[in-house]
N, C-alpha and C positions, 0 to 999 in steps of 0.2 A: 504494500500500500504506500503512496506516495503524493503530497499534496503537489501538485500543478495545476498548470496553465494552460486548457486546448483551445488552438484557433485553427477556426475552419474560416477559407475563403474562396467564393464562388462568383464566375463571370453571370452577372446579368444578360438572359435574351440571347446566350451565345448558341444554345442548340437550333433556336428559330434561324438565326444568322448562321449557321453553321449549313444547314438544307441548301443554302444558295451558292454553298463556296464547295470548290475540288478536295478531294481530299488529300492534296498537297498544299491549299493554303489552310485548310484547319490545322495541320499541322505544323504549318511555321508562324501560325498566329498561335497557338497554345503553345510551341517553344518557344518563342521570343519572349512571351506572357511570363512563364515560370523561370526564366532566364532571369527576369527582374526580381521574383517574388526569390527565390531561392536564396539570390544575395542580402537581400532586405533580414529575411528570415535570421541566416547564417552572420548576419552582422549583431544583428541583438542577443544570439546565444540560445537561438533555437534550435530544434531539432526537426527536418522537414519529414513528416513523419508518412507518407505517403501522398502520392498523387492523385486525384479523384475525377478523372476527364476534364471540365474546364475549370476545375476547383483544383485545392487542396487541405489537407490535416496535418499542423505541425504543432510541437508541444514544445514545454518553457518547463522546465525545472525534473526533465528526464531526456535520456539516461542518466544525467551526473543533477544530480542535487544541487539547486538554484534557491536560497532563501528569498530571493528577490523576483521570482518567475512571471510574478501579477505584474509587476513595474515592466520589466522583458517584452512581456508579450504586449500590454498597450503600449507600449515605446512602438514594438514592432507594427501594428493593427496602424496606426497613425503614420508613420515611417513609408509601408506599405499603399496606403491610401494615398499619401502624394507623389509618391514613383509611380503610382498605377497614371495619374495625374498628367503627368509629364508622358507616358508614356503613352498614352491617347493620344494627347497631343503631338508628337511623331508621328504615330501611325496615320492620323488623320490628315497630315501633314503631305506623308507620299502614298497617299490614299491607299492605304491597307486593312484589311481588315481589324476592327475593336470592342469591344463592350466591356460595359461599366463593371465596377465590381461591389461586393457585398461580403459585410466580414461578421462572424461572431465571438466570440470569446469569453468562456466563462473558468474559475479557477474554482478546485475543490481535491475531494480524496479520490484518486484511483488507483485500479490496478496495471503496473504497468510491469512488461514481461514479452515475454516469448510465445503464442498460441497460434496451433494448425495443426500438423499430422508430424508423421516421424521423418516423411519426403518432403515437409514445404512447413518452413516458421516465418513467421513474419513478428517483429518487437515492435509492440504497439500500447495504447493505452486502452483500458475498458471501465467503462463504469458510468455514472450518470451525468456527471460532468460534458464525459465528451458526445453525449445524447442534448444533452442542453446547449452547447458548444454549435453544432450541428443545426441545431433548430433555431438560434437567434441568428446563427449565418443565414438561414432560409428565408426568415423574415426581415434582413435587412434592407433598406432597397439602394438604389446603385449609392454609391460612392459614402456609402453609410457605416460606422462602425459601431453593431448592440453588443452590452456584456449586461452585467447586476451589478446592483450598489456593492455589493458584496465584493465581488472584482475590483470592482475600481478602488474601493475604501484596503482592499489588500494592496493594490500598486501604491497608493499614497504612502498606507504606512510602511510599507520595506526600502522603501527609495534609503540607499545607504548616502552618509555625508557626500554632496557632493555631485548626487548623481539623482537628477529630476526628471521629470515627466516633461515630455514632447508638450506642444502648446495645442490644445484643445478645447472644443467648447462641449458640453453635455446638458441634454435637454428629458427630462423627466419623458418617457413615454406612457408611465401607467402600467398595470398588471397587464399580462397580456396568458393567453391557456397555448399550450405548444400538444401536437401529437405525443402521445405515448408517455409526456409528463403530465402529471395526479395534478400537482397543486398548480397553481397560479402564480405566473414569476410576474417579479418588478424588474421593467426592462427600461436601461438608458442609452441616449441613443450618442454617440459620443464623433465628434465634426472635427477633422484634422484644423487646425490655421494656420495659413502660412507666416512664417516666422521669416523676420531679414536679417542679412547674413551679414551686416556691415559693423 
C-alpha cells in the first residue's frame, strides 16, 4: 500500500477527428502528442505509467516514494496544460492535426505492484484512487485540470522550503456523482496562468 498521486490525461474529440485522418497521421499526431506529455511528466518526477490510445496514466510518488507527490503531480497537471498550449498552437500553425486536452488527478492509498499472469506483468497502480483519477479526467473539458480539495490541500501542504506551486487559478465546481463511485465527490476545477518569465 502506498499513498500517491494518479493522473490521467485524455485528448478531447480526438476519436471523432481521428475517422477523418490516415492512419499514418493518427499516429504522428498521438507521437508528437506524448513526445510532449512524456517530458513534462519525466521533468516533475513522474512515472509515465502507461499509455491509453489518445490519453495516458502516470503516477507521483511510485515506484520510489515521493512525500511530496500531490505538489508533483499538480506542478505537472498545470506544466502539462501549457505545453499542451503551445503545442496546439504549432500544430495549428502548419496545419496538423490537434485537440484539446482534459486532465484528472486525485491522491490517496493504493496498491501499487506487479499484476497479470506468469507470461505478461505489467507495474501499475490499483485501487480507488486511480478509479476516481480516471473519472475527473472524463469529466474535465478541454484544457481543464479536476482533482478534490483533498489533493490540492495535500500539494499545498508538502511543498518543501523552497519549492511552490505553479500559478493557478481554482474554481469551486460543486459535488459532482462519477460511474462506479458510491459517494458524491467535491470536485475543483483548477486553470493553468501564464506566468512571465522576466
Amino acid at each position: 500500500r502506498s499513498e500517491i498521486t494518479v493522473l490521467f490525461a485524455d485528448l478531447r474529440g480526438f476519436t471523432t477527428m481521428a475517422n477523418k485522418l490516415t492512419p499514418e497521421e493518427v499516429q504522428e499526431t498521438l507521437n508528437s502528442f506524448l513526445e510532449v506529455m512524456v517530458t513534462r511528466i519525466q521533468e516533475a518526477g513522474g512515472m509515465m505509467d502507461k499509455f491509453l490510445g489518445d490519453g495516458f496514466m502516470a503516477l507521483f510518488g511510485a515506484p520510489f516514494r515521493q512525500g511530496d507527490h500531490a505538489r508533483r503531480a499538480l506542478n505537472a497537471a498545470v506544466s502539462i496544460q501549457l505545453a499542451h498550449r503551445e503545442w496546439m498552437e504549432k500544430r495549428s500553425a502548419g496545419r496538423l492535426p490537434y485537440r484539446p486536452l482534459g486532465i484528472g488527478l486525485a491522491a490517496g492509498e493504493t496498491v501499487v505492484g506487479a499484476y497479470g499472469t506468469h507470461t505478461r506483468m505489467e507495474y501499475t497502480a490499483l485501487g480507488h484512487v486511480v478509479n476516481l483519477s480516471s473519472r475527473l479526467c472524463g469529466a474535465a473539458e478541454a484544457g481543464e485540470i479536476l482533482t478534490t480539495p483533498v489533493t490540492r490541500e495535500a500539494a499545498l501542504c508538502d511543498a518543501p522550503a523552497g519549492k511552490s506551486l505553479c500559478a493557478f487559478s481554482f474554481l469551486p465546481k460543486g459535488k459532482m456523482r462519477f460511474k462506479n463511485i458510491q459517494e458524491t465527490v467535491e470536485v475543483i476545477s483548477i486553470t493553468p496562468e501564464e506566468t512571465s518569465h522576466d
